[in-house]
N, C-alpha and C positions, 0 to 999 in steps of 0.2 A: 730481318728475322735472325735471331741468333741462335748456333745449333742446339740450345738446348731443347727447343722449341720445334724441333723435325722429330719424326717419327724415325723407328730405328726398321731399317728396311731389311737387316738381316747383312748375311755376306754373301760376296760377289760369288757366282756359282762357278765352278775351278772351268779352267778352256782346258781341250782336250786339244793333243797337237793334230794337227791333219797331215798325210801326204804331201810334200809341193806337186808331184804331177796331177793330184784330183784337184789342184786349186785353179781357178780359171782365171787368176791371174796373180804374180809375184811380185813385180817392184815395187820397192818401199816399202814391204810388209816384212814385219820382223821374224825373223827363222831359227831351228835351231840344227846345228849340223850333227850328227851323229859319227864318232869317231871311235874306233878300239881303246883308245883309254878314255871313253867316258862324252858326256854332249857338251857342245859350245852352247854357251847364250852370247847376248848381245851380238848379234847381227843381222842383217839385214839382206834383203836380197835387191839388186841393183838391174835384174834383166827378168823375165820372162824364161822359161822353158826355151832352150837353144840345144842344137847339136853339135859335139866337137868333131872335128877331124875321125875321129874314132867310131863316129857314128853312137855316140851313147849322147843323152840327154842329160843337158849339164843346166845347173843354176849360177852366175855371177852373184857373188856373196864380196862384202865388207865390213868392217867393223859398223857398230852403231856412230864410233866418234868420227870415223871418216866418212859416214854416210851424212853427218850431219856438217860435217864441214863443207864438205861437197852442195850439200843444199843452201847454206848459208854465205858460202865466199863463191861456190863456183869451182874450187880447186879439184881436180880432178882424184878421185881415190887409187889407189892398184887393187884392183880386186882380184878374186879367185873364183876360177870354174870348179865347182864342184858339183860331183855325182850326185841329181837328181833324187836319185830313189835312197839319198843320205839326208836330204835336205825336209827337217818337217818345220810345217806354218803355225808359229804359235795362235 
């Protein structure tokens, strides 16, 4: 069947970002970090809801290209714990 031949379904209805602590689960789902100059895309979250030394609930976060390198070689990424309630679920 060639596209011309499909029916036009309209467009994708826009995602709304959610909290990462309301999400019931994190790995592997792409995130966006909220920072004073402005939000990150492209990354990804690499853990679950964890607590640091501090006692605050932290997300492990990585780039998109190291989280895919990580899944495709093995090679381990360096990621970063960052504050939770900065962390939203695209």
């Amino acid at each position: 069947m060639s596209a011309e031949h499909l029916p036009y379904f309209g467009a994708p209805p826009p995602r709304t970002p959610r909290p990462a602590q309301d999400e019931p689960t994190l790995r592997g789902k792409r995130v966006v970090l909220s920072r004073p100059d402005g939000f990150v895309y492209d990354v990804r979250a690499i853990s679950e809801l964890e607590t640091d030394t501090s006692g605050r609930q932290v997300v492990r976060v990585v780039t998109e290209e190291a989280y895919f390198r990580w899944m495709f070689t093995g090679q381990a990424a360096a990621s970063e714990a960052y504050p939770a309630r900065l962390v939203w679920v695209e």
